[in-house]
C-alpha positions as CSV (number, residue, x, y, z in Angstrom):
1,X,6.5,-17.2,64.4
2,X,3.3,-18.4,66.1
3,X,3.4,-17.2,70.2
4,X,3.5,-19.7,72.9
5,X,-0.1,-20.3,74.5
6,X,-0.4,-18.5,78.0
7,X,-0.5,-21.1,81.3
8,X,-3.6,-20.8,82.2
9,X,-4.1,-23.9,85.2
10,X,-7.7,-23.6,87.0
11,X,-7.7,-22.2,90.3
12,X,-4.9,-19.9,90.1
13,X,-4.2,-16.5,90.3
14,X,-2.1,-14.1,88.2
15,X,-0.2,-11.4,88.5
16,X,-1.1,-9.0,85.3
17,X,0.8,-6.3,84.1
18,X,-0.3,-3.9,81.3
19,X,1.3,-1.1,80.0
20,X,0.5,2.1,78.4
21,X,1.2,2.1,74.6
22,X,5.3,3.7,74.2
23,X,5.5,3.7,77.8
24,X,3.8,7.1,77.9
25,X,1.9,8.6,81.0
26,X,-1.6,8.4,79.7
27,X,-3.0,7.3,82.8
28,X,-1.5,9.8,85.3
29,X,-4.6,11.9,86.0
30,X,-7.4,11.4,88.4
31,X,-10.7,11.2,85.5
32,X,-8.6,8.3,83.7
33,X,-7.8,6.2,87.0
34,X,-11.5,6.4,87.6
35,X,-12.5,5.5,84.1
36,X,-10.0,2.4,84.4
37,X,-11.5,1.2,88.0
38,X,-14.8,1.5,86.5
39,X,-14.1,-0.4,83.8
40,X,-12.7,-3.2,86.2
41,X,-15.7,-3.3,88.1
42,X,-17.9,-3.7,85.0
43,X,-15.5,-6.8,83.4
44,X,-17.0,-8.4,86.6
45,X,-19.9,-8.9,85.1
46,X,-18.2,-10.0,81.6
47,X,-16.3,-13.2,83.1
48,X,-16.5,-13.9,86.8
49,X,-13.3,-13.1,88.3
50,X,-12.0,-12.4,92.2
51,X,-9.9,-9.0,92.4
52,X,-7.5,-8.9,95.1
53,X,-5.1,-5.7,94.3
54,X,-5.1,-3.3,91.8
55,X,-2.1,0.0,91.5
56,X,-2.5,1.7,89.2
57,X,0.4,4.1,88.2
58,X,1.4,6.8,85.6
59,X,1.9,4.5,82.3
60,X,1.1,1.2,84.1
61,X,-1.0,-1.2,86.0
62,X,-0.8,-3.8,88.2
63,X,-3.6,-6.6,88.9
64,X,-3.6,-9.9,91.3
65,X,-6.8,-11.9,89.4
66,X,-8.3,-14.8,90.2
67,X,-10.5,-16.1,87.1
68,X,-13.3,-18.9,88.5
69,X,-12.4,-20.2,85.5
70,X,-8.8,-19.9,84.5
71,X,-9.2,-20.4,80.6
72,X,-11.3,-17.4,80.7
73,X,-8.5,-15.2,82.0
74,X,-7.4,-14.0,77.9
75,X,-11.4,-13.0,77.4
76,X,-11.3,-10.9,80.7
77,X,-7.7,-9.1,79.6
78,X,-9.2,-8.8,76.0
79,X,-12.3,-7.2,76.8
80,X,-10.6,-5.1,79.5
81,X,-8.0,-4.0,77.3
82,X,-10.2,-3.5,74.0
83,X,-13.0,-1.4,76.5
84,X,-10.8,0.7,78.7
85,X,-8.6,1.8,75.3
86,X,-11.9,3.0,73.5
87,X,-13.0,5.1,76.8
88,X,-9.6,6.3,77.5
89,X,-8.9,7.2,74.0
90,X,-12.6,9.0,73.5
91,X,-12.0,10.8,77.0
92,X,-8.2,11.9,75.8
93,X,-9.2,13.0,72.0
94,X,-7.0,10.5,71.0
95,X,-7.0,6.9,68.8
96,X,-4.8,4.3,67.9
97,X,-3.0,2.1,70.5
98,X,-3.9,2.6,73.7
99,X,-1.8,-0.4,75.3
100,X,1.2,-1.4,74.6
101,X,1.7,-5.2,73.1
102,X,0.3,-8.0,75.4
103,X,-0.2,-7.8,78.9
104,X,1.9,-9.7,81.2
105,X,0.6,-13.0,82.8
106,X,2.1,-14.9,85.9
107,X,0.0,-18.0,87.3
108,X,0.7,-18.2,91.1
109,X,-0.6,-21.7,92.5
110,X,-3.7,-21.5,95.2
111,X,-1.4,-23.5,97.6
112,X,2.1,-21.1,97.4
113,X,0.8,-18.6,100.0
114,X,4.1,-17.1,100.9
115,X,4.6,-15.9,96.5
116,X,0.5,-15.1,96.9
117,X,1.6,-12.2,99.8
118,X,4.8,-11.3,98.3
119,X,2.6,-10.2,95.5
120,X,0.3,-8.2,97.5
121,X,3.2,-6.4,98.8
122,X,4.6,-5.9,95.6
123,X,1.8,-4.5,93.9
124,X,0.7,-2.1,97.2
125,X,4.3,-1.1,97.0
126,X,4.7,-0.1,93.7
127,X,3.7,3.3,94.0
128,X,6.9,3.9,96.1
C-alpha cells in the first residue's frame, strides 16, 4: 500500500520529529549532539529553510522548520536524515539504520500564532 503524500502548504511551519532507529539512545553524548547541530547548520545551505527550535534528546529530536519553500521540506528531512546517519554511524563504528522509519511532519499555519508558541514551549520543554 502506497503512503499518503505529506501536507506540505507554502508558508508554513512544521513541527518534525525523528527518532533514533529501535528507539535506542544513540544520540545521548555530547560529540554526537554536536555532529547533529552541525549538520543542521550545513542543510542551510542545501534548501533554505528558517530554524526556530531544536531539542535534541537521548534517542530523539525535535525541530520547528520553516521551509521558504514548503515542497522542499521532504529534500531538507532526506538529506538531513541520509547525512547525519552516515556521520553518526562513521563516528559510532556502526552501520545500518541510523533513524528509525519516517520522520514526523505537522504543518502549523503562519496565521495560528497561539499553536506556533505552544510549540516552542513544547519543544524547549521536552527535556523535562
Amino acid at each position: 500500500m502506497a503512503r499518503q503524500p505529506r501536507y506540505l502548504p507554502a508558508g508554513h511551519s512544521f513541527h518534525i520529529t525523528l527518532r533514533c532507529n529501535s528507539r535506542q539512545f544513540l544520540i545521548a553524548k555530547g560529540l554526537r549532539r554536536d555532529v547533529l547541530l552541525a549538520v543542521l547548520s550545513k542543510a542551510k545551505q542545501k534548501v533554505p529553510h528558517r530554524l526556530y527550535a531544536v531539542c535534541l534528546m537521548a534517542n530523539h529530536l525535535h525541530l520547528l522548520v520553516r521551509p521558504d519553500d514548503a515542497s522542499q521540506l521532504p529534500k531538507l528531512m532526506h538529506w538531513f536524515g541520509w547525512y547525519s546517519a552516515m556521520a553518526l554511524n562513521r563516528l559510532s563504528g556502526r552501520c545500518g539504520h541510523f533513524w528509525e522509519a519516517r520522520y514526523y511532519a505537522t504543518a502549523i499555519s503562519p496565521k495560528d500564532h497561539r499553536r506556533v508558541l505552544n510549540t516552542l514551549r513544547y519543544i524547549h520543554a521536552n527535556p523535562k
